[in-house]
C-alpha positions as CSV (number, residue, x, y, z in Angstrom):
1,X,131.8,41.8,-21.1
2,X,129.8,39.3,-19.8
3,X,131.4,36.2,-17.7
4,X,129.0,33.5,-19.3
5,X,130.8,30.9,-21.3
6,X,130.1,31.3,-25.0
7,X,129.8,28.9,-27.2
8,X,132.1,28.4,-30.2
9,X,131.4,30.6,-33.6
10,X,129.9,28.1,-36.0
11,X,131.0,27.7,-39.7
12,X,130.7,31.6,-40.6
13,X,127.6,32.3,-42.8
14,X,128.3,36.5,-43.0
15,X,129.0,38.2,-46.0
16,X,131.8,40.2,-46.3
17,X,131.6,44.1,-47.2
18,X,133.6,45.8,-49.7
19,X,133.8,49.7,-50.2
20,X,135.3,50.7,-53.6
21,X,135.7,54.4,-54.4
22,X,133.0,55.1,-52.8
23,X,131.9,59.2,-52.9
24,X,128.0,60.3,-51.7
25,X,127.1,64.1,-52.0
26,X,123.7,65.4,-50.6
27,X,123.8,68.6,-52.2
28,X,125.8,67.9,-54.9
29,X,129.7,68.8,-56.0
30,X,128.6,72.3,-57.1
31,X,126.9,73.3,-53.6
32,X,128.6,71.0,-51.0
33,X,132.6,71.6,-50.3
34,X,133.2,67.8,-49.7
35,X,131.2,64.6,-49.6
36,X,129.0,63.6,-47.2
37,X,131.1,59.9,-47.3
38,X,134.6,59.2,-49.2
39,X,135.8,56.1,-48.8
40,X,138.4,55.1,-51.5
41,X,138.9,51.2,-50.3
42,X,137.3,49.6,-46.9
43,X,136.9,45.7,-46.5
44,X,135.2,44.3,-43.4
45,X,135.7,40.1,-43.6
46,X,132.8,38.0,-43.4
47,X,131.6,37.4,-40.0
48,X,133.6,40.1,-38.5
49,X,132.1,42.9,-36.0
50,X,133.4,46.2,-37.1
51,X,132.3,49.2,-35.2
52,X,131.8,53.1,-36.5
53,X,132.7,55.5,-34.2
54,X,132.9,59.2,-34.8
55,X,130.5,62.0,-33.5
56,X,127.5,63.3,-34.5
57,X,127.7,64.3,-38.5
58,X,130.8,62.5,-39.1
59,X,129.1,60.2,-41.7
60,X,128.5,56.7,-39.5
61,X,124.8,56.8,-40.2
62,X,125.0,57.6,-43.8
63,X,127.7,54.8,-44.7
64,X,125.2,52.5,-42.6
65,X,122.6,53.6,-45.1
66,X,124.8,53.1,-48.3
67,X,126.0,49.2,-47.2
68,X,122.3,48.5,-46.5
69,X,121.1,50.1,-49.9
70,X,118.8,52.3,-48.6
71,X,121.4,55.2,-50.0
72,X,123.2,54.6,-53.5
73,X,126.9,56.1,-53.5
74,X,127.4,58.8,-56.8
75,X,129.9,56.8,-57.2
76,X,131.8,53.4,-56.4
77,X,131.0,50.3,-55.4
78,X,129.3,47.9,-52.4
79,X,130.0,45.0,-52.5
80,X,128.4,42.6,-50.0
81,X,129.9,39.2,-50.1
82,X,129.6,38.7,-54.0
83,X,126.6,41.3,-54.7
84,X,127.2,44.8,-56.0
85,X,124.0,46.6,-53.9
86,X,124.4,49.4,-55.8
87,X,124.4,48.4,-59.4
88,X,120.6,46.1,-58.9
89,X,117.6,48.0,-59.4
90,X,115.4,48.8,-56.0
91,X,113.3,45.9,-56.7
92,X,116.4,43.6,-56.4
93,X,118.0,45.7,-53.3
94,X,114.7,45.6,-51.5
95,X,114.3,41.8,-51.9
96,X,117.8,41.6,-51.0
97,X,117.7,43.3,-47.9
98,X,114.7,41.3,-46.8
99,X,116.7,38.1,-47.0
100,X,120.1,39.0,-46.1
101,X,120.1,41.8,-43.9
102,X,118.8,43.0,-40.1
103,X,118.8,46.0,-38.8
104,X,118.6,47.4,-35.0
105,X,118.1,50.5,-34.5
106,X,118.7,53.1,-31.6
107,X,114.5,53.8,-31.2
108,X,113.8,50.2,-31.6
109,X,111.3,50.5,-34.5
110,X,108.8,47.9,-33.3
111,X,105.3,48.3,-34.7
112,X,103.2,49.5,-31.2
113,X,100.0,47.9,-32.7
114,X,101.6,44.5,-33.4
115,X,102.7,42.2,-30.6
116,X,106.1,40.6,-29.8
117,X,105.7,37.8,-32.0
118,X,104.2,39.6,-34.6
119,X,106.5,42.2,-34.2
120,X,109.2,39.2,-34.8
121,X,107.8,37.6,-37.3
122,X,108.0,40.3,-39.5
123,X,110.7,39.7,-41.6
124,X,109.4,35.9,-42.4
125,X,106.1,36.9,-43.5
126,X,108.0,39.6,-45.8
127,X,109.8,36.3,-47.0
128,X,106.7,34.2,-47.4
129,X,108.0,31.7,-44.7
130,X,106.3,30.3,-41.5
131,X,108.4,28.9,-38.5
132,X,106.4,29.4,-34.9
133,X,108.7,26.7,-33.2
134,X,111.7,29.0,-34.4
135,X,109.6,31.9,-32.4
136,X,109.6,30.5,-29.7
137,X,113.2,29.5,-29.2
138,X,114.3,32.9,-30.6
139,X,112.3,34.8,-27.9
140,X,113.8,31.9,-25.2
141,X,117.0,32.8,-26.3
142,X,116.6,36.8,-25.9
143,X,115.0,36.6,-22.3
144,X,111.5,36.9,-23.7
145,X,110.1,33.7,-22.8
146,X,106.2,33.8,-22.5
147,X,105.8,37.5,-24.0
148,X,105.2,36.9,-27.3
149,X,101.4,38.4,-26.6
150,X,102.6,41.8,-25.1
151,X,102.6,45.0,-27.0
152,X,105.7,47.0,-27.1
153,X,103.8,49.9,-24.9
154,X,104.1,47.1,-22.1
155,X,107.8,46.5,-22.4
156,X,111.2,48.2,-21.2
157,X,113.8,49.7,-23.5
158,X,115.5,47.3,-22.7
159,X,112.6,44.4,-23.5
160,X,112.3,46.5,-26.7
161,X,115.3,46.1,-28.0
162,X,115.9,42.4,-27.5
163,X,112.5,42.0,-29.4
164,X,114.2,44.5,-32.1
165,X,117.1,41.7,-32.3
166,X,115.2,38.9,-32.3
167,X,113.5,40.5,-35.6
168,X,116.7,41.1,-36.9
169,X,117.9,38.0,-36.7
170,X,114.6,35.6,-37.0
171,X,115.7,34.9,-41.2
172,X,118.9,34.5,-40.3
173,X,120.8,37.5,-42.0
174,X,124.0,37.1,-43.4
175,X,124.6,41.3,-42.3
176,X,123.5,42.8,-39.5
177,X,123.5,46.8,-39.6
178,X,123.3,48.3,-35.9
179,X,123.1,52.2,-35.4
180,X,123.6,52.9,-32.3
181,X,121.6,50.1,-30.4
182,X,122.4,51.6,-27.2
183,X,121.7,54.9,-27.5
184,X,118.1,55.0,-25.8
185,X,119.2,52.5,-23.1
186,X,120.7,52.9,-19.3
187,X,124.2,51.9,-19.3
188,X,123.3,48.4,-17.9
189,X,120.8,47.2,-20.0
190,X,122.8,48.4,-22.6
191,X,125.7,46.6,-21.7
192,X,123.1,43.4,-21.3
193,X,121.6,43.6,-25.1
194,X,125.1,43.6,-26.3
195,X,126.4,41.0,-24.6
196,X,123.4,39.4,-25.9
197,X,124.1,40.4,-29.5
198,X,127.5,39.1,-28.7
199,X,126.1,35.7,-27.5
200,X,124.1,35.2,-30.5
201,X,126.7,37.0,-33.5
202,X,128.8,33.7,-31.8
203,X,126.3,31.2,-32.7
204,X,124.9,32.3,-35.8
205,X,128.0,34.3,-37.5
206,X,126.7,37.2,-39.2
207,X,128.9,39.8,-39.9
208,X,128.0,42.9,-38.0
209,X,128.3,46.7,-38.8
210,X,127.6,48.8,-35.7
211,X,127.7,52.4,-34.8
212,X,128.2,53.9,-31.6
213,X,129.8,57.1,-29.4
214,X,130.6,54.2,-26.0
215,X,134.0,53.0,-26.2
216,X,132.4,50.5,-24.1
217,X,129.9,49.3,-26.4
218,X,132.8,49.5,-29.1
219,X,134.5,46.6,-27.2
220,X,132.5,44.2,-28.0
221,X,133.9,44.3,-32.0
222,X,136.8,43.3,-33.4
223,X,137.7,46.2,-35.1
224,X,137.3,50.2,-34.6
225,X,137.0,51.8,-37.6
226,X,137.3,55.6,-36.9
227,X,135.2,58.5,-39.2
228,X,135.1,62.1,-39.3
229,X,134.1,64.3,-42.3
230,X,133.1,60.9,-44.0
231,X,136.4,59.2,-44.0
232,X,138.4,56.5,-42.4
233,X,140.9,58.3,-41.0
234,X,142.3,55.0,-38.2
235,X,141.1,51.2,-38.4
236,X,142.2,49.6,-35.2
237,X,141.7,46.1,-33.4
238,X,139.5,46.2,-30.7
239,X,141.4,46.6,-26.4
240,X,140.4,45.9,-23.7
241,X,141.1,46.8,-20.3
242,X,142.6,43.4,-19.3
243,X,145.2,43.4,-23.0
């Protein structure tokens, strides 16, 4: 993956996620022939990287959604480390997101009217906190050093998304929700922002949730867990081409 010598994980700070029963229907039990998700029991261990692989319509996105709260299940639970997501009200999962969680997402997402470091900062001003000297470290540490006043328009894909995961992780998130990170990048800069992610998920421990079609990108997890038609049909540890 990338030859550079990483440093050891750190005391793990990620919460761990916990499926329960879960069942989501987007046109309902009367008008759909199965649910959109059904997930009876999944656990993914704090500070783990579990990766979603299926194809297109198999579910990935909309379980994504449901851990982060921006979907509630009809049923079930989330649990993510010792909050039930879906049982607070969106007031509570909003506020909860904006401390816990970061997302990365395959189009990048970046506000094109805001710069870099705005762009970064967004999550901390959501949070009511200020730390510029964190900036500028966090942008050091994603190959950004020195563009915190460019605009996204001026950047690569591949610039773009590193500032996308420098916003994710900026507060610190205990869960980090990818969907497809690669899937608007080249296959070498895509290779390069992962093996950044995995640089930094070493450091700073958060668990991670990722989707993706690449077997390649999937071998930077831990675990494969494999979906169609909204289940889990295989959970598998992660190979390489060297085990």
């Amino acid at each position: 993956m990338t030859g550079e010598k990483l440093s050891a994980c750190p005391e793990v700070s990620g919460f761990s996620i916990r499926l329960e029963d879960v069942e989501k229907w987007y046109g309902g039990k009367v008008r759909e022939e199965r649910p959109a998700v059904h997930i009876p029991s999944l656990s993914i261990r704090g500070g783990e990287w579990a990766v979603l692989m299926g194809d297109s319509g198999s579910g990935k996105s909309t379980l994504l959604n449901l851990v982060g709260g921006v979907d509630l299940p009809d049923s079930g639970k989330i649990l993510l480390g010792d909050n039930t997501i879906n049982l607070i009200d969106e007031r509570e999962r909003t506020l909860f997101r904006r401390k816990h969680m970061g997302f990365v997402f395959q189009f990048f997402n970046l506000f094109p009217t805001l710069s870099v470091r705005e762009n970064v900062l967004l999550p901390l001003g959501l949070l009511g906190r200020r730390d510029p000297d964190a900036i500028g470290r966090l942008l050091e540490e994603v190959g950004l050093s020195g563009m915190g006043n460019r605009y996204p328009s001026e950047l690569s894909g591949g610039e773009q998304q590193r500032v996308a995961l420098a916003r994710a992780l900026v507060h610190r998130p205990q869960i980090i929700l990818a969907d497809e990170p690669t899937g608007s990048l080249d296959h070498r800069t895509g290779m390069v922002v992962l093996g950044l992610l995995q640089r930094l998920h070493r450091e700073y421990g958060p668990t991670i949730l990722m989707s993706t079609h690449s077997e390649e990108a999937a071998r930077f997890g831990e675990r494969v867990l494999h979906i169609r038609d909204g289940e889990i049909m295989k959970v598998a540890p992660v190979t390489t081409p060297d085990a």
